[in-house]
C-alpha positions in Angstrom: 76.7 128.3 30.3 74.4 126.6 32.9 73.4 123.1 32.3 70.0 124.0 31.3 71.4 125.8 28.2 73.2 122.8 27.2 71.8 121.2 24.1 70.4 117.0 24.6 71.0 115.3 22.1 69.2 112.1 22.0 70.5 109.3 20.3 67.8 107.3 18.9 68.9 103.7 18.8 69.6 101.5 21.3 67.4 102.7 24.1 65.6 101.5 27.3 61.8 101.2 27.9 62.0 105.3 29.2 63.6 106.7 26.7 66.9 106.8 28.1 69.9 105.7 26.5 71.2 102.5 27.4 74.9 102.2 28.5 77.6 100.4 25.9 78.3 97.7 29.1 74.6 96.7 28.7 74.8 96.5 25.6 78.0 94.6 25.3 76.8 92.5 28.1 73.5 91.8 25.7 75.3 91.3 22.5 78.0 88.5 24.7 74.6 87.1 25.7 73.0 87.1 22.3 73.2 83.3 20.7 73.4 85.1 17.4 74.1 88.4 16.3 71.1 89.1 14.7 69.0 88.0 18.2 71.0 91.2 19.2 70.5 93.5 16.5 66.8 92.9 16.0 65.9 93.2 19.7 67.9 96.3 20.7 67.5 98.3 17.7 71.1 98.7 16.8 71.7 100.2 13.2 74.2 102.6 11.5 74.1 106.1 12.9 75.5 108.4 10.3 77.2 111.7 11.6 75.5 113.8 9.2 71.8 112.7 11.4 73.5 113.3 14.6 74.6 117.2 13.5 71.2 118.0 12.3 69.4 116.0 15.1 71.3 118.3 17.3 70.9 121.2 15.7 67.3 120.7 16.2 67.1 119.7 19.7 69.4 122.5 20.4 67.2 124.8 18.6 70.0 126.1 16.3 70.8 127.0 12.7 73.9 126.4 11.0 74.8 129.7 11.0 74.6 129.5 14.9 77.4 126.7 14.9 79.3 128.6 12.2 79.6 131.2 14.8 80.3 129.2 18.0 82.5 127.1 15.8 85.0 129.4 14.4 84.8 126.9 11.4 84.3 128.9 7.9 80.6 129.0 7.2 81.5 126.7 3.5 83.3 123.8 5.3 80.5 123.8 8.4 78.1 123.8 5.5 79.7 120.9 3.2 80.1 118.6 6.4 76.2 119.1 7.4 75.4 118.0 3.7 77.9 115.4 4.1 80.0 116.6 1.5 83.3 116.3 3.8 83.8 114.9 6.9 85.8 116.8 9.9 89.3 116.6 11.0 89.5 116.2 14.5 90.0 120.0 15.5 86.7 120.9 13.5 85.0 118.0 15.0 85.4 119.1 18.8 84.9 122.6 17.5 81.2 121.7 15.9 80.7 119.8 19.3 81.4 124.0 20.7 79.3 124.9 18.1 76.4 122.6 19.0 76.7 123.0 22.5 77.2 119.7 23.1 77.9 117.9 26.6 81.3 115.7 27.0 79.1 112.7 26.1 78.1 114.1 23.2 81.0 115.0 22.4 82.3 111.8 22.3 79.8 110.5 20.0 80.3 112.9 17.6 84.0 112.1 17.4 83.2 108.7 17.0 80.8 109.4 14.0 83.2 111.5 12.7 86.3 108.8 12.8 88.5 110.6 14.8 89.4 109.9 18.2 88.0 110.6 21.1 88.9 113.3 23.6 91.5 110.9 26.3 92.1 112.5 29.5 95.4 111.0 29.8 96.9 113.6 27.1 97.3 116.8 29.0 95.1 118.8 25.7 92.7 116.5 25.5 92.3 117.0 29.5 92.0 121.0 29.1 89.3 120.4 26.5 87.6 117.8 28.6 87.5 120.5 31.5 86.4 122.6 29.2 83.4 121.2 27.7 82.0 120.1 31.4 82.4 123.7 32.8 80.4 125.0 29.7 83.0 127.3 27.9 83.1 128.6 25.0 85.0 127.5 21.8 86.6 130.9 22.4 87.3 130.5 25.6 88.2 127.0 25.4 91.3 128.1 23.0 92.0 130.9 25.9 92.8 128.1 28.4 94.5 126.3 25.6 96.6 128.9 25.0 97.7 129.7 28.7 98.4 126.4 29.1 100.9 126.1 26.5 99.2 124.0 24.0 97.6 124.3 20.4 94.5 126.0 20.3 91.5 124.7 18.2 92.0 127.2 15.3 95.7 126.4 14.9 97.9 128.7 17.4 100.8 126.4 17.8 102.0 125.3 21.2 104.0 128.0 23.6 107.4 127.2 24.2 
């Protein structure tokens, strides 16, 4: 998948005079400078972000239907459904595959983890790493849980690790 078929998806709060996202060191760097929290809050726009917006704000940008990330998921069409509606949130392994799903980037990636409560993807442990790789060279949920599974670890849809 070239870059231009990857999915942007803006996150509304927080952002610069352009439009573009601010980074969480200028933010931080703000907020330390801030002589009360609220000085912070009102003047940067910082609010809850709920993960069900963020799923459907993607879906959008990326011009998707659920059905769509059901496919590229691999995730049964009822959970992908309850966790848009908010009925259930993911478990890590269905988080990074909705991210597949959605094609999301590695940064939005990240935020979707974070939404979801689960940790982030750490390229420190080796899986983590192959999924990294994976999501910045544009693969495939399917093809993501091929290079998993020739390098010995668990895929996303549950093949345990290779001896």
């Amino acid at each position: 998948m070239s870059a231009d078929e990857k999915s942007v998806c803006q996150d509304g709060s927080a952002q610069g005079g352009s439009g573009e996202e601010r980074l969480t060191e200028d933010l931080l760097e703000r907020l330390l400078a801030a002589s009360r929290p609220e000085d912070f809050l009102d003047a940067e726009g910082v609010g809850t972000r709920e993960l069900v917006d963020y799923l459907q704000e993607c879906l959008e940008t990326a011009g998707l239907k659920r059905a769509d990330v059901v496919r590229g998921s691999g995730i049964n069409s009822t959970v992908v459904y309850d966790i848009f509606a908010g009925k259930s949130r993911p478990r890590r392994n269905h988080a990074i595959m909705l991210a597949f799903g959605l094609h999301c980037d590695l940064r939005q990636t990240q935020r979707l983890l974070r939404l979801a409560d689960v940790a982030e993807l750490w390229c420190k442990q080796r899986r983590d790493a192959i999924l990294i790789w994976c999501i910045e060279n544009g693969l495939t949920r399917e093809e993501a849980d091929d290079e998993l599974f020739r390098l010995g670890e668990k895929t996303l849809l549950g093949t345990d690790r290779l001896s």
